[in-house]
MDTraj code that builds the backbone (N, CA, C; nanometers):
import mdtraj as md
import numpy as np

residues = "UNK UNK UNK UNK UNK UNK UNK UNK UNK UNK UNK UNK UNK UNK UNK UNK UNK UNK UNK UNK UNK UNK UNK UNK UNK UNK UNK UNK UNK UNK UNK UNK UNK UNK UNK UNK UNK UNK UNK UNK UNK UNK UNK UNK UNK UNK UNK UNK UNK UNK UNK UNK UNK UNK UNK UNK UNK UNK UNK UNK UNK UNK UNK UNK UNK UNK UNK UNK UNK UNK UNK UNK UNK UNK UNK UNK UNK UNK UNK UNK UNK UNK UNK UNK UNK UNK UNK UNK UNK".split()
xyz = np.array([
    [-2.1199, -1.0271, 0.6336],
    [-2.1170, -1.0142, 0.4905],
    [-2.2407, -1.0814, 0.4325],
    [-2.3617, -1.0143, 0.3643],
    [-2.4166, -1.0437, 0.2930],
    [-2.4111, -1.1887, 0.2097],
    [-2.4781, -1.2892, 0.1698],
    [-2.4565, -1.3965, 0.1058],
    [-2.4530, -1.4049, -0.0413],
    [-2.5091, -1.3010, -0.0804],
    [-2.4749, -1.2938, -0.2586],
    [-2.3643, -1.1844, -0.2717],
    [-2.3186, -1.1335, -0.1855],
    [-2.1636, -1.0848, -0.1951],
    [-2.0562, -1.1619, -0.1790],
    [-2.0569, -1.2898, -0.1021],
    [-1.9911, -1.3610, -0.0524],
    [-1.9623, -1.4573, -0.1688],
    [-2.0828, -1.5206, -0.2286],
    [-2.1344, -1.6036, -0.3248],
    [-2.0366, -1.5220, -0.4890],
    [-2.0947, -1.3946, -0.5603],
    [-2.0250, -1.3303, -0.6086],
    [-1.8693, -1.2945, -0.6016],
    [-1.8196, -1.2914, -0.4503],
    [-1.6325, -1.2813, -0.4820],
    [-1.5977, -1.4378, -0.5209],
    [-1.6697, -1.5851, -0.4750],
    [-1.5937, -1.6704, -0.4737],
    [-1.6446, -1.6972, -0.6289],
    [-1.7606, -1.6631, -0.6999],
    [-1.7452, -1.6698, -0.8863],
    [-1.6139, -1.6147, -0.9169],
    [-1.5820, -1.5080, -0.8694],
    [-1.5044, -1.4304, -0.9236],
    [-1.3561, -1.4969, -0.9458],
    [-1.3257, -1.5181, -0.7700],
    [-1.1855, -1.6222, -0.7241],
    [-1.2023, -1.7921, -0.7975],
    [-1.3178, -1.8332, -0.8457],
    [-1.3617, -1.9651, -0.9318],
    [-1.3003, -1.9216, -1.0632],
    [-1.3282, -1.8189, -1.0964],
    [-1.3382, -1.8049, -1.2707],
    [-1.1489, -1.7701, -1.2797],
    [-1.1060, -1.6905, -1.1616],
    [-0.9242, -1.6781, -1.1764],
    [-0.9013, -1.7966, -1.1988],
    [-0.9128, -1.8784, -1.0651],
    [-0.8536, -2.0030, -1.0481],
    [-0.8584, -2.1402, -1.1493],
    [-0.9149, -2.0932, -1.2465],
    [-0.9981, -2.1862, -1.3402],
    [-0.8432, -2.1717, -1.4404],
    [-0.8344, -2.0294, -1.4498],
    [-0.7366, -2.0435, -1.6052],
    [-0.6099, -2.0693, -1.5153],
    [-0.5795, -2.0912, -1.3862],
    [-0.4489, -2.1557, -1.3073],
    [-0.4371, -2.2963, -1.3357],
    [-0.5507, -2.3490, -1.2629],
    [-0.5829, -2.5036, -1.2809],
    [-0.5830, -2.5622, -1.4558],
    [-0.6239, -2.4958, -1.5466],
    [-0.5798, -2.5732, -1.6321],
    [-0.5360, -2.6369, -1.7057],
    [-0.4047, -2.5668, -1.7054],
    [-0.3182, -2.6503, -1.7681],
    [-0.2507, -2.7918, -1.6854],
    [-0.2613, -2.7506, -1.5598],
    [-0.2359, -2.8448, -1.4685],
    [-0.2133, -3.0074, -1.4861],
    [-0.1156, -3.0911, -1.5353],
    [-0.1605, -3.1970, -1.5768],
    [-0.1997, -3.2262, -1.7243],
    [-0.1761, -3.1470, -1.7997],
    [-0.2068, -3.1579, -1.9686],
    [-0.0891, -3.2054, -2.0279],
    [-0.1741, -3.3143, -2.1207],
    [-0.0627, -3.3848, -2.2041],
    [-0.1250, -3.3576, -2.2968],
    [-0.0783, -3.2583, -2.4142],
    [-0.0951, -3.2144, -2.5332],
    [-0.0733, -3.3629, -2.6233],
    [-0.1403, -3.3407, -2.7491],
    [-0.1650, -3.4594, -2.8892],
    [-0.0064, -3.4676, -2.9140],
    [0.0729, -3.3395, -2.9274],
    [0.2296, -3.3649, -2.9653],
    [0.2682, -3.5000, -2.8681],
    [0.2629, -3.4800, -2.7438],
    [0.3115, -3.5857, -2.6680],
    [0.2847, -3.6791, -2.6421],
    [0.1597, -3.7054, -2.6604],
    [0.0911, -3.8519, -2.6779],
    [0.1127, -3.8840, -2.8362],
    [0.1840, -3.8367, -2.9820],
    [0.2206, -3.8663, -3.0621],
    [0.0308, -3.8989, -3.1169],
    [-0.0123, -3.8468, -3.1099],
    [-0.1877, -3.8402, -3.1712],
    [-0.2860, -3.7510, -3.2160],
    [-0.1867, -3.7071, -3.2999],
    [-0.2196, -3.5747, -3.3278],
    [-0.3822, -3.6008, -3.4383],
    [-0.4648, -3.5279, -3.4132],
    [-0.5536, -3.5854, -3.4558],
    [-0.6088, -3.5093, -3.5964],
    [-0.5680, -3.5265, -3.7358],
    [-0.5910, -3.4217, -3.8364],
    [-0.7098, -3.3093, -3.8353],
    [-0.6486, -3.2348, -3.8610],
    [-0.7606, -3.0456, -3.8650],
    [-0.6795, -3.0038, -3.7109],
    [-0.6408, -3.0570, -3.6424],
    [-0.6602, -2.9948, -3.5472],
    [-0.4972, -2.9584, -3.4582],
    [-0.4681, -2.8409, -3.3680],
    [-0.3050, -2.8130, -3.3667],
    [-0.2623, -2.9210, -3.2805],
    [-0.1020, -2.9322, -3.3122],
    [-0.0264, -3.0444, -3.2044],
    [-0.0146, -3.0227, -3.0688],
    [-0.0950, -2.8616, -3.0309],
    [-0.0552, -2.8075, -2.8881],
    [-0.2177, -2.8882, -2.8485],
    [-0.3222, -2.8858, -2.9170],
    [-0.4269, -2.9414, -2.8328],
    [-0.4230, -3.0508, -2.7196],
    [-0.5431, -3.0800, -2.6262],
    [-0.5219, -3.1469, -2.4973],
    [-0.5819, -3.2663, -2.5647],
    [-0.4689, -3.3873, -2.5324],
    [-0.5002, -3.5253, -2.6060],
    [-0.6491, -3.5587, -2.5613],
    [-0.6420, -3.5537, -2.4097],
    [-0.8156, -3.5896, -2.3495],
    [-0.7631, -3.4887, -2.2641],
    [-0.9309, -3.4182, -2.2437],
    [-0.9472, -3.2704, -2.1650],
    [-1.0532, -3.3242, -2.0353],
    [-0.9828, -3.3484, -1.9550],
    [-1.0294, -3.4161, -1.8377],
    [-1.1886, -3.3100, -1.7222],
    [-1.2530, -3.2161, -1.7907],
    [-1.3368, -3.1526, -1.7340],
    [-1.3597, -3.1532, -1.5757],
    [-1.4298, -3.2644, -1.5361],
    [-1.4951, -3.3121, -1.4407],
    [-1.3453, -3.2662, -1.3370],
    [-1.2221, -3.2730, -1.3491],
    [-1.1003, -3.3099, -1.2942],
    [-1.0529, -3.1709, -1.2594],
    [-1.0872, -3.0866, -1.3547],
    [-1.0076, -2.9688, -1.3846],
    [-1.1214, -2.9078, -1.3037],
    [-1.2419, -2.9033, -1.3307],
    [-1.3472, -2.8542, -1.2070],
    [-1.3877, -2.8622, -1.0930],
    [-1.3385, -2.9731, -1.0665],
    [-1.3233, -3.0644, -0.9162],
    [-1.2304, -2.9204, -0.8202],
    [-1.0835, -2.9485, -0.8758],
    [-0.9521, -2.9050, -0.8598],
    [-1.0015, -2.7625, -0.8412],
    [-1.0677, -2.6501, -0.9414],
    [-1.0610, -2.5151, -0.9747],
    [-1.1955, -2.5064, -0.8357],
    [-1.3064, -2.5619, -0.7767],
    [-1.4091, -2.5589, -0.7012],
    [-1.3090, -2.5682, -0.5233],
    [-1.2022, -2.7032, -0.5636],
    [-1.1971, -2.6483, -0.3775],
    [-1.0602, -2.5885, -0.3669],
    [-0.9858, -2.5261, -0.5203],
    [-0.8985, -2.4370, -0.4511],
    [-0.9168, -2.2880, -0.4417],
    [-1.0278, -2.2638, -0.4860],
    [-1.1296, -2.1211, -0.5168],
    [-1.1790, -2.1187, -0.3963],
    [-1.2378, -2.2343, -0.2897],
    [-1.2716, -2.2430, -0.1581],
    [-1.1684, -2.2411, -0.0550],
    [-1.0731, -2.2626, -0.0822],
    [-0.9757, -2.2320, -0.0068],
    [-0.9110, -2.1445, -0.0358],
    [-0.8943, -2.0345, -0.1334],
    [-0.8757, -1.8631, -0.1494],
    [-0.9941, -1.8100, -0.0538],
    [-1.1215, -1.8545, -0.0991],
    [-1.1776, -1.7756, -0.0191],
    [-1.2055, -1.7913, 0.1142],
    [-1.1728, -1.9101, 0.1538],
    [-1.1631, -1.9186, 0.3273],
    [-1.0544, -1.8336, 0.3655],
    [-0.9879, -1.8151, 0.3004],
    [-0.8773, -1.7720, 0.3816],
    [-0.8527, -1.6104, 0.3385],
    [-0.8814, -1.5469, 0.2482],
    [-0.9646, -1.4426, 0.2067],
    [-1.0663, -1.3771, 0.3275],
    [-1.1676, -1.4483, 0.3881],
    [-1.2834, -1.4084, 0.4755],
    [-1.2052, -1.4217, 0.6121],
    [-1.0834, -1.5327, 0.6294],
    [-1.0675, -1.4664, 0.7597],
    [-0.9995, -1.3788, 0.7785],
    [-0.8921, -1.3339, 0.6593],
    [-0.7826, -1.1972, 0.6995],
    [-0.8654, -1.1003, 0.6689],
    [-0.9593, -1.0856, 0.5996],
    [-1.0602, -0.9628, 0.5754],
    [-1.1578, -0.9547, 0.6493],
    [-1.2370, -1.0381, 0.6889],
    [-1.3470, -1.0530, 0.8106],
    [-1.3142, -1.0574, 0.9358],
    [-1.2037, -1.1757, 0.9589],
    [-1.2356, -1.2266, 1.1042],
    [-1.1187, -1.1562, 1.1699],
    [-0.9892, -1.1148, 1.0850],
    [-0.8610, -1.0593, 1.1320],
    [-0.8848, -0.8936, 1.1225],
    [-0.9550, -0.8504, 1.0114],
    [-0.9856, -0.7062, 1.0157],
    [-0.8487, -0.6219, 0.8859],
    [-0.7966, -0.7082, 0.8265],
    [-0.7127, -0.6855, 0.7660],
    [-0.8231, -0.6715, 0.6250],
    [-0.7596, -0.5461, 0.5507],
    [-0.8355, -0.5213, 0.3914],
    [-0.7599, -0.3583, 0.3290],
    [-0.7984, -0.3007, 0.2460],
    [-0.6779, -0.2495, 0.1955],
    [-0.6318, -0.1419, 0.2898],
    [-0.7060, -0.0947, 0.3797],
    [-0.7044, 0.0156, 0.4540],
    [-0.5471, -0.0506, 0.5369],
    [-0.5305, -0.1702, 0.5382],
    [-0.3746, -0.2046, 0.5974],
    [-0.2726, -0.1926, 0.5316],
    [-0.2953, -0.1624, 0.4043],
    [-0.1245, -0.1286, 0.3224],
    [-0.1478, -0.0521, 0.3564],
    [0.0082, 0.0067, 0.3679],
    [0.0918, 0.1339, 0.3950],
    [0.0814, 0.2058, 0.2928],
    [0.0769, 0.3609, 0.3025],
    [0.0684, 0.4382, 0.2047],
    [0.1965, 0.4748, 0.1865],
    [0.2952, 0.4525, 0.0733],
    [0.4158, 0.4701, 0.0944],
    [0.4342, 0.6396, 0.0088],
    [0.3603, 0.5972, -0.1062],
    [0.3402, 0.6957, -0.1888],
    [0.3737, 0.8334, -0.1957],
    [0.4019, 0.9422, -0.2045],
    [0.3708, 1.0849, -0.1699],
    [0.2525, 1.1305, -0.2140],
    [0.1898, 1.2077, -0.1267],
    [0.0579, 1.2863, -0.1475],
    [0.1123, 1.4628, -0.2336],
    [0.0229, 1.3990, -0.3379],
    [0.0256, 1.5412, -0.4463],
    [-0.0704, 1.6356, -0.4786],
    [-0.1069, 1.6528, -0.3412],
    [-0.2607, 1.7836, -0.3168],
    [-0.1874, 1.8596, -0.2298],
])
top = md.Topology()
chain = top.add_chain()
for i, resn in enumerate(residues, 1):
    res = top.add_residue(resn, chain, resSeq=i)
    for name in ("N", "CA", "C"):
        top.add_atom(name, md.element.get_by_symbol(name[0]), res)
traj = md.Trajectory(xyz[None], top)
């Protein structure tokens, strides 16, 4: 596999895994009772970045390790689902 193909699926599996990871661990202003005026009670009291990117970087690496070996190294990719379907030609 090419390296900017490789590079390109795991942006891709980064950018899913990103809106998984974030709520992860959020304590909204309602619950810390700090709600901070202008702004809604659902907001994230402190939005921990560095934490939430850490988290979204090696579980995006571990989709895609494990991604490259059932598709690469096992030979498994869509051509292994079953066509259950009926054919309408």
């Amino acid at each position: 596999m090419p390296l900017f193909s490789a590079f390109a699926i795991y942006f891709i599996i980064w950018w899913l895994t990103l809106f998984i990871v974030l709520p992860l661990g959020l304590r909204t202003q309602a619950e810390e009772n700090e709600v901070v005026p202008g702004s809604v009670e659902s907001a994230p009291a402190r939005f921990r970045a560095l934490r939430v990117f850490l988290m979204t970087t090696v579980l995006a690496a571990v989709i895609q390790l494990a991604w490259y070996i059932l598709s690469v190294k096992l030979g498994y990719g869509l051509d292994a689902i079953p066509q259950f379907a009926p054919k309408f030609y």
